[in-house]
N, C-alpha and C positions, 0 to 999 in steps of 0.2 A: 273509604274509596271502594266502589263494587269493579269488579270482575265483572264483562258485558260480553255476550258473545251476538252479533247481530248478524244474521241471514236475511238474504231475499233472492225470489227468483220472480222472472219474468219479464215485463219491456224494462228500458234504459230507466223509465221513470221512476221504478224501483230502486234501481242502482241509486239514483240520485238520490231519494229519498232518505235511504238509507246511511248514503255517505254525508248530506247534513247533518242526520241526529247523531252518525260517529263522534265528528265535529265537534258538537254542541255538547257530549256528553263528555269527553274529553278535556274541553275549557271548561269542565266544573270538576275536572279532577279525578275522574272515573278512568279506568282500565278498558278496553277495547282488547278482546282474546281473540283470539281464530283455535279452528279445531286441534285438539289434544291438549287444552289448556283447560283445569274446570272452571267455570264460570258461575258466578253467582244468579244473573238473571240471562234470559235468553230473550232476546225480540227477534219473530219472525215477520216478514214481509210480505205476505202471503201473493198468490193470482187464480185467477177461475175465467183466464177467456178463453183457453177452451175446458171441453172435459178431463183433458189430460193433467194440462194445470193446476187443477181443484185438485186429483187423484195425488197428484207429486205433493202437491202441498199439502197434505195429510198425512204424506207416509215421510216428509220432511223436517215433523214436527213430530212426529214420534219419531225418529232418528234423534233428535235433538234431546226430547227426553229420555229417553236411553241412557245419551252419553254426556246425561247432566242432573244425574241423580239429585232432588234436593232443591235444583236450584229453580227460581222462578220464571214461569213460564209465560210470554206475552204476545200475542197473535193480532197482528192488524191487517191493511189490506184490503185488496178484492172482495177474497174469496173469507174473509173475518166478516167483511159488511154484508155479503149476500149469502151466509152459512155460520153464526154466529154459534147455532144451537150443535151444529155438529162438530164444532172447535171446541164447546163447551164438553162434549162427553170424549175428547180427547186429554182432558184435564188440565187446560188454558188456565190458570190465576187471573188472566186481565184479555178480553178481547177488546181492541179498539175500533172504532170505524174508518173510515178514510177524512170525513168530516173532522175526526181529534186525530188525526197523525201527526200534524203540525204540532199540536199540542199535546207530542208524547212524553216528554221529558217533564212537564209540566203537573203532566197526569201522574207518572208516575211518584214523583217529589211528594204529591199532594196525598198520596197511598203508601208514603214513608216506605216505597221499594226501590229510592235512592239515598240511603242514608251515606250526608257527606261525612270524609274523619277531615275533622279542622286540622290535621296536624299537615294534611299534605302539604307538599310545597309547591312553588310557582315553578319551579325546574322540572316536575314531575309533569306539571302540565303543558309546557313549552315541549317538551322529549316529545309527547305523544301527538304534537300537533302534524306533526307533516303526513306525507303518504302511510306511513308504516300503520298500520301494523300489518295490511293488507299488501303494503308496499304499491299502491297506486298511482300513477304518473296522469290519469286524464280526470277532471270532477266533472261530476254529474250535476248539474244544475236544475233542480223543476224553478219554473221561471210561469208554469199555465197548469192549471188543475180539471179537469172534466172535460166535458164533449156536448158539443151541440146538434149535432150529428144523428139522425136518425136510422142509419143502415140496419137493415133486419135481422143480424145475424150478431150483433155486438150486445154482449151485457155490462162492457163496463161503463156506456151511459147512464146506466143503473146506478152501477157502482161507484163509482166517481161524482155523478151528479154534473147538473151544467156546468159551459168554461168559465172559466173566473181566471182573470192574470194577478201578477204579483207584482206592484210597483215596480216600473222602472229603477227609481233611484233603492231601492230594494236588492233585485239584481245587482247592479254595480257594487253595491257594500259588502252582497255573497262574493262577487269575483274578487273584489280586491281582498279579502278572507283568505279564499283561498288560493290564491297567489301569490301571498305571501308565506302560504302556508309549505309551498315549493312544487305545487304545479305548475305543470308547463301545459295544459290543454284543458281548455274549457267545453263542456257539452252543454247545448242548453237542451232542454227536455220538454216535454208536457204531454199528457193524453193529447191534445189537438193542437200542438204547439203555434201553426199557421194563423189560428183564431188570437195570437194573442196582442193584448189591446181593443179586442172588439167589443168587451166587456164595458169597457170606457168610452166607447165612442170612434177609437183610431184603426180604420181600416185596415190602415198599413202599419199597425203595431210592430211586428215581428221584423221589418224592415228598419224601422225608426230604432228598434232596438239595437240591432246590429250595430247601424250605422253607431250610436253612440260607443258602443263598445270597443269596434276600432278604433274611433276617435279620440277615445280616450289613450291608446296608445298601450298600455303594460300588458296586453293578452299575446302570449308568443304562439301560442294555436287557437282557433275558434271553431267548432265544430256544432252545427244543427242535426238535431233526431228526426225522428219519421217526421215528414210534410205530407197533410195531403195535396191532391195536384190543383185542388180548384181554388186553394188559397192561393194561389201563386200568377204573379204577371210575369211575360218573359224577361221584362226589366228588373222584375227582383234577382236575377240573375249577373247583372250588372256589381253586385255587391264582392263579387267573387274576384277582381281585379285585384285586392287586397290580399296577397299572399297570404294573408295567418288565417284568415276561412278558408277553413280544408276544402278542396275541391268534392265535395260527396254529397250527395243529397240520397234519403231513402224515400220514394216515392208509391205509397202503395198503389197498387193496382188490381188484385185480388181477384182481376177476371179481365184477362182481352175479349170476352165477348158483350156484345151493348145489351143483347135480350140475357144473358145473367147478370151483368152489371144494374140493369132497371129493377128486377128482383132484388137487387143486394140494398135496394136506394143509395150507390153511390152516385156522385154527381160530376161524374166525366163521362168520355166518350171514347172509343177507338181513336176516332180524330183528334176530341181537345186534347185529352193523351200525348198523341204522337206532336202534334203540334208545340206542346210546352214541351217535351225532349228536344225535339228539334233545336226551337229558341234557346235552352240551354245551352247544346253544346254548340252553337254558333258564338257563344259568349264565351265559353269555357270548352277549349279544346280538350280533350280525353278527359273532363268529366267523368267521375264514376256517378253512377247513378242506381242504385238496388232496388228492389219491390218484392212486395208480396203479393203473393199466388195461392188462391184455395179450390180446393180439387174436392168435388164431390159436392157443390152449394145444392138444394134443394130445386129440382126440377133442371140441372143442369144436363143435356142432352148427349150423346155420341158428338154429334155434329158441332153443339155448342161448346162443347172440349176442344173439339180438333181446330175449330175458330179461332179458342183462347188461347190453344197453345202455339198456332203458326203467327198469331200476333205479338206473341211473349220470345219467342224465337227472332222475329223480324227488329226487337228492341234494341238487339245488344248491351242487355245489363248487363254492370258489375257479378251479379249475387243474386240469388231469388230465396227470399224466407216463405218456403211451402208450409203450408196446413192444410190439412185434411178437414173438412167441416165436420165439425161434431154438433150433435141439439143443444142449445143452451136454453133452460127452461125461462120463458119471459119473455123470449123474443117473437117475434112477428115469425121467422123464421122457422121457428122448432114447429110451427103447425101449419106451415105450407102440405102443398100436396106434390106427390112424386119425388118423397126423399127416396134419394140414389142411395144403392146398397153397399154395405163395406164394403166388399171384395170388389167393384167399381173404383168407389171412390180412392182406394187404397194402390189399381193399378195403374190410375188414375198419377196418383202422388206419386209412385213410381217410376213413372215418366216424365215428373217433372225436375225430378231431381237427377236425370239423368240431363236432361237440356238443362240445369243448373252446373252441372261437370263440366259441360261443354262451354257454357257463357263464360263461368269462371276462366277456363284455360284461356278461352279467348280475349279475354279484356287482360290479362296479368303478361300475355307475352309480349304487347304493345310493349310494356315497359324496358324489356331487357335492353340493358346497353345505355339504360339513362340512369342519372344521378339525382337522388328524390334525399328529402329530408326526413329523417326516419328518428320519429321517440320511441326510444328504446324501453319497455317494460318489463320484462324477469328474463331470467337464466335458469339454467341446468344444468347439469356435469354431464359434460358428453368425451368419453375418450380422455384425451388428454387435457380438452381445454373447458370450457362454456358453449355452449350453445343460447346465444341473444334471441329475444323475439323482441319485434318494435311494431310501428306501423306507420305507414306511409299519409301522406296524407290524402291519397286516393283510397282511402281505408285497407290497402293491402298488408295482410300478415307477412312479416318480411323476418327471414333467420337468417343468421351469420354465427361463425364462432370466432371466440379469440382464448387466448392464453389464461390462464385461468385467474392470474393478476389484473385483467383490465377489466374493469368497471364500467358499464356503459349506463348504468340502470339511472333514466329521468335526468338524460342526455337527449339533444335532439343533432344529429352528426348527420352531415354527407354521404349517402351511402349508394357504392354503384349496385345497380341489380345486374345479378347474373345470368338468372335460368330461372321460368318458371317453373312450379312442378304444382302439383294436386294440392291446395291447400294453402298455398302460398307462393313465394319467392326465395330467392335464394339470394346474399346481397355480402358486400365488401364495403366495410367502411374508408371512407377517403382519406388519406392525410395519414394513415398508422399503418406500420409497418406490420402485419398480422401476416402469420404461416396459415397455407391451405389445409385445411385440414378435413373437410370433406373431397372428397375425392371423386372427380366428376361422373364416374360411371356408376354410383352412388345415389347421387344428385334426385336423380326421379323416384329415388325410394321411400325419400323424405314425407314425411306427410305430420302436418300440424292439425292438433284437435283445438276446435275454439277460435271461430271469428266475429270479431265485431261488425 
């Protein structure tokens, strides 16, 4: 049995990616470690959509070896497919491309750097089935692999390669896995998730998928990742009457303005935009809805900022995932004319995330005073008791404390929200007798790091 320690960083897709080979490596009897455990082999998950990404993911993997003297080292990913040679002089044993990620565990078997001990037992591999070792209450699902997508400023169409879906009846086999496995919330995933079934023929894939998935009945949350907007009819919105799809949709949008949006080759508008929000939330009342925003796109003007940003203002999102454009070499992009200069683009992002402070507070206070259904993910010792973090199913981070005997962890409870504050909410679970233990003039001090 090996000792496995597995990282990744960057979109949800990762996540999933990752938390199948967990899975998969696990039902053959392998160990699953988290940091301060030594590990026999390391798999990283690497990303490079932007520069930053590439950078972390290099100084991520040498962290890794550092604190893994010995053990073997295995880099896939993005930024493994589109930087193989410089993974190599960071002294990688195995890069993979995203084309064999699927087929890592298979790889690795075939390079006897999973050698099984027959002695283990089927108890050892039952124990390690469920959330632990990461202690996980939501799976990640990739369900769509690649992009179809031509926007000038993306390399992971490179990277990834065209979309391709993953059977239907497929899907279902991974949910009921892991649902039995004692999740309680399903994400589905993909680079271009909206695309999926177009590979086959079925327009309205990602729809049809749905639909089966409630239909089938044993999914107690259902959660979709980024959409873009021009895969979407208002009536797909219609699917949302179905309590266990979370109310949330992430909807990039990377520019309110139309003359940087035609530069970027996305294929919406100010209007169709505002239009498919609209039709949303007339279907789904307080909807959360988040997006992304990039600050400093190539040739992007004074003017065409102050555009994008009084449009992105007028939205009322949830959330805004800001970036800062960086060059990624390969794209159309990286050799436009009138890239905008750091210290722009920078004060730029600065200002977006100050109107992300504002959206935030704005959308989280709606809630005070209601009663949301909250799956509860980790604790911490706070004071006397725990401090819970969960999250709603309008994606909001929600804390509460209770007694340091109660247990909530991959619970989904009644919980009233109290107050918002910076970062999250503030919340009481329903039905249990729990002492106050933050103290209201307190309350605004709170600040949580890490939202989904």
């Amino acid at each position: 049995m090996a000792k496995i320690r597995i990282e990744s960083i960057g979109c949800r897709l990762n996540i999933g990616e990752m938390e199948a080979l967990a899975r998969s490596l696990k039902g053959r009897g392998h160990r699953v470690v988290t940091a301060g455990e030594a590990a026999d082999l390391c798999i990283f998950n690497t990303c490079t959509v932007t520069a930053m990404a590439s950078r972390k993911s290099r100084q991520l993997l040498r962290q890794l070896c550092r604190a893994n003297p010995g053990a073997t080292m295995v880099a896939t990913g993005c930024y493994a497919e589109m930087e193989p040679e410089a993974l190599s002089k960071l002294g990688m044993d195995l890069i993979v491309g995203n084309d064999d990620k699927d087929r890592l565990v298979e790889i690795l078997e075939e390079k006897n750097l999973l050698a099984v001990d027959e002695s283990d037992t089927k108890e050892t591999v039952q124990a390690e089935g469920g959330p632990d070792p990461h202690r996980r209450t939501r799976a990640f699902l990739k369900v769509q692999d690649g992009c179809d997508n031509a926007c000038t400023f993306r390399v992971v169409t490179v990277a990834r390669g065209r979309g391709r879906s993953r059977s239907p009846q497929t899907v279902m086999d991974d949910i009921s896995r892991v649902l039995d496995a004692g999740f309680l919330e399903v994400i589905l995933s993909g680079v271009h998730l909206g695309s999926f079934g177009h590979d086959s023929g079925d327009p309205h894939g990602l729809q049809h998928l749905v639909e089966r998935i409630l239909r089938q009945g044993a999914v107690p949350r259902l959660r979709l990742s980024s959409l873009e907007p021009w895969d979407l009819s208002p009536d797909f919105f219609d699917l949302f009457t179905d309590a266990r799809l979370m109310p949330h949709v992430h909807l990039p949008l990377q520019s309110g303005c139309d003359a940087t949006l035609r530069r970027m080759a996305r294929r919406t508008t100010q209007r169709g935009f505002e239009t498919l929000v609209a039709g949303a939330r007339q279907r789904v009342p307080n909807i959360s809805i988040s997006t992304d925003v990039m600050a400093g796109f190539p040739g992007e003007t004074d003017a065409e900022f102050e555009n994008s940003i009084a449009f992105v203002r007028t939205m009322g999102f949830s959330h805004l995932h800001i970036f800062r454009y960086s060059i990624r070499e390969g794209t159309p992009a990286a050799t436009m004319d009138r890239q905008v200069p750091g210290p722009v683009a920078t004060e730029r992002s600065r200002r977006l995330h100050g109107l992300n402070a504002q959206a935030e507070a704005a959308f989280a206070v709606n809630f005070e005073g209601r009663d949301l259904d909250v799956l509860w993910e980790a604790a911490e010792d706070y004071g006397p008791g725990l401090r819970w973090s969960g999250l709603t199913p309008h994606a909001l981070r929600i804390v509460t404390e209770t007694p340091s005997g109660v247990d909530l962890f991959n619970t989904i409870t009644s919980t009233r929200v109290l107050q918002a504050f910076p970062g999250g909410v503030l919340g009481r679970v329903n039905g249990v007798s729990l002492p106050t233990l933050i103290e209201p003039e307190s309350r605004r001090l709170v600040t949580i790091e890490g939202s989904d």
